[in-house]
C-alpha positions in Angstrom: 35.3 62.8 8.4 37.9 60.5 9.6 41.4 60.0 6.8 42.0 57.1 4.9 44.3 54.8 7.4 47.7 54.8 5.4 51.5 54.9 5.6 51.6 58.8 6.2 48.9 59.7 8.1 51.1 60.4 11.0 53.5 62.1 9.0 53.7 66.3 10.6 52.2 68.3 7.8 53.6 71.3 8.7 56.8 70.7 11.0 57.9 74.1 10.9 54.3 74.9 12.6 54.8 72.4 15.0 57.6 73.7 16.6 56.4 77.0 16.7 53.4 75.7 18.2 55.4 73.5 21.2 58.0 76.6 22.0 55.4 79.1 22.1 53.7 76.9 25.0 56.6 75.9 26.4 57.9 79.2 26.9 54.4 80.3 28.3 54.7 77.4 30.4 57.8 77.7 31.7 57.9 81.9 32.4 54.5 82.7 32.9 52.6 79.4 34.6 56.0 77.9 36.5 57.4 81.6 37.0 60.8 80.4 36.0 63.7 81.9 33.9 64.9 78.7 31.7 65.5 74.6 31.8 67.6 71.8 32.7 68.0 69.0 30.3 69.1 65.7 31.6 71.4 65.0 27.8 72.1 61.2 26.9 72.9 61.1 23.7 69.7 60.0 22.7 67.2 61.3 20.2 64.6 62.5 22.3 66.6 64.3 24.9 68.5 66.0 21.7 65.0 66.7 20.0 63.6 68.4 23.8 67.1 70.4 24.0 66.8 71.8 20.3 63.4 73.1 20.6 64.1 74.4 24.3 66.8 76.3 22.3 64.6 77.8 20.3 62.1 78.9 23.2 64.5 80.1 25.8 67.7 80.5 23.7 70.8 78.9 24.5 71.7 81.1 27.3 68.7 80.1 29.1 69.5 76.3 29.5 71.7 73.6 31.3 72.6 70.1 29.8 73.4 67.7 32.5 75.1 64.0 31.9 74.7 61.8 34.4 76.5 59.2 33.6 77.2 56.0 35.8 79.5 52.2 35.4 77.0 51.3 33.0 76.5 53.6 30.6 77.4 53.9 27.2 80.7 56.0 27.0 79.2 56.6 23.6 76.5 58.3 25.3 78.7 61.3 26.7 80.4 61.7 23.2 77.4 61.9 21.3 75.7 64.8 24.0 79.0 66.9 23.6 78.0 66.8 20.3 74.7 67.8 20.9 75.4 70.8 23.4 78.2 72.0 21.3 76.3 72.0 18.4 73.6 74.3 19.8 75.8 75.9 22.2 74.5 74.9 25.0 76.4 74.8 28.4 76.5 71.2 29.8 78.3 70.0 32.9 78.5 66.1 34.0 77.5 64.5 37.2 78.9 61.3 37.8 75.6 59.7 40.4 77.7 56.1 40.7 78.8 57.0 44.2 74.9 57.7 44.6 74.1 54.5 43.4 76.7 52.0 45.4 74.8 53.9 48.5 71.6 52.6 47.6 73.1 49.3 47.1 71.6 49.7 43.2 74.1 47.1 41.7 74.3 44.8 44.5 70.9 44.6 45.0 70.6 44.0 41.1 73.3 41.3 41.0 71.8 39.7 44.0 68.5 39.0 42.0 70.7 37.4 38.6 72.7 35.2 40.8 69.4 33.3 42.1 68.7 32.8 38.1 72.2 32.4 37.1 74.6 31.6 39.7 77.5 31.5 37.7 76.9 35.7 37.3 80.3 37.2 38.0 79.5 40.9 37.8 82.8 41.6 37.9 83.6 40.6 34.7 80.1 39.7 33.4 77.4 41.7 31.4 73.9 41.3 31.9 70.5 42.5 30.5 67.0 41.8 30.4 64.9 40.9 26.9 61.9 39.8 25.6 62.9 37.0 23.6 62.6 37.1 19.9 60.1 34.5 19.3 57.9 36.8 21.3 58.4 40.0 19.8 57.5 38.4 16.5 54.4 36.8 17.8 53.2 40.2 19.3 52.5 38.1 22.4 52.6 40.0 26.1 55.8 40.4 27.3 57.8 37.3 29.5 61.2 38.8 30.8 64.5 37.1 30.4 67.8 37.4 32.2 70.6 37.3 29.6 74.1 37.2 30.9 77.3 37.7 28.5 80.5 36.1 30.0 83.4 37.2 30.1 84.6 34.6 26.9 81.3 35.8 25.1 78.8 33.3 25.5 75.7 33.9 26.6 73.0 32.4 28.7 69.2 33.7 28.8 67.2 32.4 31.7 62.9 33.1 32.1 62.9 36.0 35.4 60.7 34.7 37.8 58.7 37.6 39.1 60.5 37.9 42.6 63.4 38.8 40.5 62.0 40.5 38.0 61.2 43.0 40.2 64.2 42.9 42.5 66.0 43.6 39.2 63.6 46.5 37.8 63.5 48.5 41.1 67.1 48.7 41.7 67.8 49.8 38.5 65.1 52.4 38.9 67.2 53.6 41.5 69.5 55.7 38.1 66.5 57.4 36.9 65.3 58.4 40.6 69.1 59.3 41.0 69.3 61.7 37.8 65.8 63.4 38.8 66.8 64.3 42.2 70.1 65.9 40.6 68.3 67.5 37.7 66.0 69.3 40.5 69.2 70.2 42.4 70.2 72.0 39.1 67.0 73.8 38.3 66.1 75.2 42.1 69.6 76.4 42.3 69.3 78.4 38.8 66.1 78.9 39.2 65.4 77.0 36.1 62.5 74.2 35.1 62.9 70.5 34.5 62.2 69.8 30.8 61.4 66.0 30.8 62.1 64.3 27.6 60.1 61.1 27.0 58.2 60.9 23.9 54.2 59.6 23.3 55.0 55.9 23.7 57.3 56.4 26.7 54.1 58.6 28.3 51.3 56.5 26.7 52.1 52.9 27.1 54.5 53.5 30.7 58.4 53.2 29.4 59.5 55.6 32.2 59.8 55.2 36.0 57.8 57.3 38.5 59.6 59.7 39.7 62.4 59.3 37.7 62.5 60.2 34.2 59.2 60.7 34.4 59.8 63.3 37.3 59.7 66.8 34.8 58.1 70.1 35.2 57.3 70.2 31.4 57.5 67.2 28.4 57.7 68.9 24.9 57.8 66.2 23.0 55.2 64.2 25.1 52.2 64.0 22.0 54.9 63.4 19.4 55.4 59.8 18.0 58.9 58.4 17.4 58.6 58.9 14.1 57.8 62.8 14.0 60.8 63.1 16.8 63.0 62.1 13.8 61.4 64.3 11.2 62.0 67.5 13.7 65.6 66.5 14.8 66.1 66.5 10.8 64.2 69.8 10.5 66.2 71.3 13.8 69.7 70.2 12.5 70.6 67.7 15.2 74.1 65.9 14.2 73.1 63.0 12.0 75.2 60.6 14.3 72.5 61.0 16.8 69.6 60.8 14.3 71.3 56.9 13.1 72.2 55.7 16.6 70.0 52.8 17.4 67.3 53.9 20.6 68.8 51.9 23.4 67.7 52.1 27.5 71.6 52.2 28.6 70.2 51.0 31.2 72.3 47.9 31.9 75.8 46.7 31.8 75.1 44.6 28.3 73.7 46.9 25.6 70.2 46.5 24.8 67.5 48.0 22.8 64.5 49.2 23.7 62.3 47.1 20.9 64.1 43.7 23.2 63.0 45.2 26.5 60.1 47.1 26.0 58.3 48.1 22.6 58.5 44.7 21.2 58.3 46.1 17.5 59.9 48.9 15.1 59.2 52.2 16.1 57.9 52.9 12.6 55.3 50.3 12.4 54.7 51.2 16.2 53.3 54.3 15.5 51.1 53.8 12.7 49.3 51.1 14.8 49.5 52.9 18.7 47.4 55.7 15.8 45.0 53.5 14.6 45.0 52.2 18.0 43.9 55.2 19.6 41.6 56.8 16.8 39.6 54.1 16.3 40.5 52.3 13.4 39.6 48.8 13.2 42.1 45.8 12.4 40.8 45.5 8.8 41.4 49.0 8.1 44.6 48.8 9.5 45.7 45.4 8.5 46.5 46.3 4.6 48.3 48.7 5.3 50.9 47.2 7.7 51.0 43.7 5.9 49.2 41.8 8.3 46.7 40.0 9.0 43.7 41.3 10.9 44.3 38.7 13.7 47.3 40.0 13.9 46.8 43.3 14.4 44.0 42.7 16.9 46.4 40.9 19.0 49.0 44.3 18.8 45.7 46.5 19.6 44.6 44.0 22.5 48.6 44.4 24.0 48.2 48.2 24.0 45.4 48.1 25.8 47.0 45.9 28.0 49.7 48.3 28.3 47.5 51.2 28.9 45.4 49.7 31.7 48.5 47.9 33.5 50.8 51.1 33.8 48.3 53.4 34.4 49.6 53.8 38.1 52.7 55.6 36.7 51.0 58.0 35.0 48.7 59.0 38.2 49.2 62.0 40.7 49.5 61.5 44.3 46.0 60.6 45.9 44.5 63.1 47.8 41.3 63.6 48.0 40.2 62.2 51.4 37.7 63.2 53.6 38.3 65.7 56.6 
């Protein structure tokens, strides 16, 4: 008999079980299927990477695993701080890789930069910040996602212009090129130790395509991949991970001007997010839904009608080389 849709339904009822449950396959996983002695753990600073380093703590122990920064010009220097945190905190060994001299040799920020000045030619990216959003108006209407260029001067004002798709795209795949960047030197790491790649996106990075092939989403194992948001927070409570990690706003540190991933991606809360992606996905209809979240059905058939969306449109990231061709 299917539970009452409501506010806590989603909510682990036994977290202590759950981790158990994830460390005694990871470690199965990881010794007995992959044949290898431990894991590398690319650490941001984020929730989910420090949620996928806790548990692997638990599983292999701390002398079993790598943290890796890889930081570039970009990123956050908030992001290194919070990760010694992190690592020190579970006494794990980290070490930092700098991949910006990677990414000026793929031409990553030129060939970004390249793509904003055809929107906004006045883009000095020498002394400007730039980012891309969903704009507000849109988030709040649940509608599918149009892509802006935002561009913060250098005396703080800003100008948004609508991507076209030509540079939408320029601007997506060279950024890609940091995630492809940090896989490559996470699988240096592991082959030379020996160890696995423990890939740390959570349920609505896997399930609705908030990661880029081969790139983050380049891992020999994902812990936390059938966890929601939500129940990532209740076990980096449970697990001890420093509260200044557990408060920090979810961003994609992805680009020069900060930005977080409800204004490029998710579009919502990552509370209310969950509770619908569930009723999504088990079948609850809008008007058993609806109450609950203080909508209206139309409403949330329009946020069920975007996840399928999602789902069908980045199913391509989530598929394996094809190769099953005749001989």
């Amino acid at each position: 008999m299917k539970e009452i849709f409501s506010r806590d339904i989603i909510k682990l009822k036994d977290i202590e079980g759950t981790i158990n449950g994830i460390c005694i396959k990871l470690k199965s996983d990881v010794n007995q299927v992959l044949r290898r002695k431990g894991g590398v753990i690319g650490v941001s600073g984020g929730i989910d990477s420090s949620v996928t380093l806790a548990i692997a703590v638990r599983a292999f122990g701390a002398e079993n695993l790598l943290g890796i920064m890889l930081p570039e010009k970009d990123s956050s220097p908030d992001s290194k701080d919070f990760a010694e945190l992190l690592t020190k905190k579970f006494g794990v060994k980290v070490i930092e890789e700098n991949i910006g001299g990677a990414l000026e040799g793929f031409q990553c920020y030129q060939r970004r930069d390249e793509a904003v000045s055809r929107v906004i030619p006045e883009f000095n990216p020498a002394t400007d910040k730039m980012k891309i959003v969903i704009p507000e108006e849109l988030i709040r209407k649940n509608l599918p996602p149009v892509f802006y260029v935002t561009v913060i001067f250098q005396d703080g004002s800003e100008k948004s212009v609508r991507l076209p798709m030509n540079e939408y795209l320029q601007i997506v795949a060279s950024s890609n090129f940091k995630q492809r960047c940090r896989m490559s030197m996470l699988y240096y790491h592991a082959e030379a130790l020996h160890y696995a790649v423990l890939g740390t996106p959570n349920k609505h990075e896997v399930e609705q395509g908030f990661f880029v092939k081969y790139g983050d989403g380049g891992a020999d194992v994902m812990p936390i991949g059938n966890l929601y948001k939500t129940q990532v927070y209740e076990i980096a409570r449970h697990l001890g991970v420093p509260d200044e990690i557990i408060e920090r706003t979810p961003t994609t540190d992805t680009y020069s001007a900060e930005q977080t991933q409800e204004e490029f991606f998710y579009q919502m809360p990552f509370e209310d997010m969950d509770l619908l992606w569930y009723g999504w996905e088990n079948g609850y209809t809008p008007e058993e839904v609806a109450p609950v979240m203080n909508l209206s059905t139309e409403a949330v058939l329009k946020i069920f009608k975007n996840f399928g969306r999602k789902k069908k449109t980045t199913d391509y990231l989530r598929r394996a080389p094809i190769h099953d061709y005749p001989c």
